[in-house]
C-alpha positions as CSV (number, residue, x, y, z in Angstrom):
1,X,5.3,-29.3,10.5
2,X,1.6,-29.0,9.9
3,X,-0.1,-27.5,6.7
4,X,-0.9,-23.9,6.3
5,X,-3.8,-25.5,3.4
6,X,-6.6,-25.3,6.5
7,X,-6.2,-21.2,6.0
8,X,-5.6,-20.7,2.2
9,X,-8.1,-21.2,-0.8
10,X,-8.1,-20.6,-4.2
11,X,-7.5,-17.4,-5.8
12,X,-11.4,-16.2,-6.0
13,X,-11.2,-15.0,-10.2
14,X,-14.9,-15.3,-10.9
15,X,-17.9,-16.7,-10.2
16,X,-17.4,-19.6,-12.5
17,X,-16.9,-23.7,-11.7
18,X,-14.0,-23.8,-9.4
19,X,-14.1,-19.6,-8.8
20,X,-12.2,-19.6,-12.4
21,X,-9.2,-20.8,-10.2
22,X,-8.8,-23.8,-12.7
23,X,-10.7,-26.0,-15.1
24,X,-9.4,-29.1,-13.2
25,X,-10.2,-30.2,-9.5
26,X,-8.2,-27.6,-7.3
27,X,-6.9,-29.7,-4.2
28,X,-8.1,-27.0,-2.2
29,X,-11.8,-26.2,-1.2
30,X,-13.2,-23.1,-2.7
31,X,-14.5,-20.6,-0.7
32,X,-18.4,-20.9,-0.7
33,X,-18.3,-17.2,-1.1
34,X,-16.9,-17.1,-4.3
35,X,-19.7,-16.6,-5.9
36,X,-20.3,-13.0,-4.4
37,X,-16.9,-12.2,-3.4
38,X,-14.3,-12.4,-6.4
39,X,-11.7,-10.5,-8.1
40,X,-14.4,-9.6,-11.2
41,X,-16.7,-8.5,-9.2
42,X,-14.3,-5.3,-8.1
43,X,-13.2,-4.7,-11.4
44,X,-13.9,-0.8,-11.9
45,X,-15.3,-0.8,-8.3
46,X,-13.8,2.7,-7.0
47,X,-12.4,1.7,-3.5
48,X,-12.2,-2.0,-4.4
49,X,-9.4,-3.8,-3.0
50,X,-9.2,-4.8,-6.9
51,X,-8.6,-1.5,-8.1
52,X,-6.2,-0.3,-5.2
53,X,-3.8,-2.8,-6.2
54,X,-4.2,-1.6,-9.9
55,X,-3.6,1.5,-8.3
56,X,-0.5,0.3,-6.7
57,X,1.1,-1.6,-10.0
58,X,0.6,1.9,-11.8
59,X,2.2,3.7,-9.1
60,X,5.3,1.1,-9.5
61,X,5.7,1.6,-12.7
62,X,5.3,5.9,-13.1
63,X,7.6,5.8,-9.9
64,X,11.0,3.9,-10.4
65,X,11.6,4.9,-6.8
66,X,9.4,2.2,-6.0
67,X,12.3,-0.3,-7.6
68,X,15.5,1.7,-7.3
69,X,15.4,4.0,-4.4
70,X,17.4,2.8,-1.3
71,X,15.1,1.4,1.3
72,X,14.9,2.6,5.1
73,X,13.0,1.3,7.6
74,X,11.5,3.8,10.0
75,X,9.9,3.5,13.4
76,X,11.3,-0.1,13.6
77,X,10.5,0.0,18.0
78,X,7.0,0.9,17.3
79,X,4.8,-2.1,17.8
80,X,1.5,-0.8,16.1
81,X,3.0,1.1,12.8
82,X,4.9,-0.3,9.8
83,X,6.8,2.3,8.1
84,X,9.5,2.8,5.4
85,X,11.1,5.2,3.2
86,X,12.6,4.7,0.1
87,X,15.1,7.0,-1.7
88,X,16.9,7.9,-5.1
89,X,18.2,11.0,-6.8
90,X,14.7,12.4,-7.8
91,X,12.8,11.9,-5.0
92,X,12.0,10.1,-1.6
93,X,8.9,8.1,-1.1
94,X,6.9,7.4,2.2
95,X,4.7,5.0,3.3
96,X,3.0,4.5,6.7
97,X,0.9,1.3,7.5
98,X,-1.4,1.0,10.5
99,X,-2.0,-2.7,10.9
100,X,-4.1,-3.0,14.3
101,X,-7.7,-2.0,14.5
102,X,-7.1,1.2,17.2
103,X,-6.2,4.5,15.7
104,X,-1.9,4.8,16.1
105,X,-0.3,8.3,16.8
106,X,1.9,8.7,13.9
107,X,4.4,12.1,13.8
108,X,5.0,11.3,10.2
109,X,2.0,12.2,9.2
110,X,2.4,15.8,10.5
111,X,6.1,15.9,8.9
112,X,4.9,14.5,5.5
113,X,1.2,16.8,5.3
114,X,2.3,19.2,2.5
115,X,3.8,16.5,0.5
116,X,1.9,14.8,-2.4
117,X,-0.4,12.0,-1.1
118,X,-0.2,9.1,-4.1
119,X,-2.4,7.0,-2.2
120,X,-4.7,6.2,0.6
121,X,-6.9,4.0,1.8
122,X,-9.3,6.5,3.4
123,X,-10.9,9.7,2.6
124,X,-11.2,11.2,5.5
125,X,-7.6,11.7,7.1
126,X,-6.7,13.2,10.4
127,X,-3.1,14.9,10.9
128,X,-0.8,12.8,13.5
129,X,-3.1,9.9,13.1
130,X,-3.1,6.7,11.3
131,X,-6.5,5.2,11.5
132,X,-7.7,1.7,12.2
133,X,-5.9,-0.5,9.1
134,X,-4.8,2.8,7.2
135,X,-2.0,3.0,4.8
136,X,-0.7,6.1,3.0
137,X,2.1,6.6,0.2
138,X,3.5,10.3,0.1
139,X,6.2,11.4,-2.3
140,X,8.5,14.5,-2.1
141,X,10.7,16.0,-5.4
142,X,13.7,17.1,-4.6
143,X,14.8,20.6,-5.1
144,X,18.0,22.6,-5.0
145,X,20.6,21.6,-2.2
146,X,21.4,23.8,0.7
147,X,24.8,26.0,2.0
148,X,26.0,22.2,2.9
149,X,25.1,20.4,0.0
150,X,22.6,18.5,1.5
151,X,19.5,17.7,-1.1
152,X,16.6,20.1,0.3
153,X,13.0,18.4,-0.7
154,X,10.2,20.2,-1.4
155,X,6.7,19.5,-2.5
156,X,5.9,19.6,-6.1
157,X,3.7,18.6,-9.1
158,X,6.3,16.4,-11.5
């Protein structure tokens, strides 16, 4: 089996000896880059890839759906988009991941519209279309259940 060590490098923490990866020798090369590209540099960065993942561990904790809800994979034949749902008693939780560079038709995003978008990597969104390397996270509350019982799910504030 051949190493995967030619495509990794240390985690890029600071601009520091070593990119604050470690106070020893890593037995990885650094990234010559590290000195403009690292993790401290983004801190409080709006749009940072930093802050979107602090965005995300917040999300996972306010939302225990995130944890608990029962999982289902959606749109499992389509080559281009990565979807899921996840589900508990509360609420069900979207999220929709374009992966390739070319815009992806996505249906979902038409279905999901009037739900509440938690978070997005672009401003600018179009309706039925996942941009080039887009991801969204909707949620939906449930409300009262219909003539069958059936959990109806409406958008709302918590």
């Amino acid at each position: 089996a051949k190493s995967r060590d030619n495509a990794r490098t240390p985690m890029q923490w600071d601009a520091g000896p070593y990119a604050g990866f470690t106070d020893g020798t890593p037995w990885m090369k650094v990234n010559p880059n590290y000195r403009e590209i690292h993790a401290a540099a983004q801190v409080g960065v709006p749009g940072s890839v930093f802050e979107y993942y602090r965005s995300l561990v917040a999300l996972r904790k306010e939302y225990p759906v995130l944890t608990d809800g029962r999982f289902y994979m959606l749109l499992e034949d389509d080559g281009q988009i990565f979807a899921y749902m996840r589900e508990n008693e509360q609420c069900r939780l979207l999220v929709i991941c374009n992966f390739f560079e070319d815009p992806a038709e996505c249906a979902l995003t038409k279905e999901w519209e009037q739900e509440t978008l938690l978070l997005g990597n672009y401003e600018n969104r179009e309706k039925g279309v996942l941009k080039p390397y887009e991801a969204r996270m909707y949620l939906s509350w449930k409300g009262t259940s219909d003539s069958d019982g059936r959990a109806v799910f409406r958008a709302s504030e918590k």
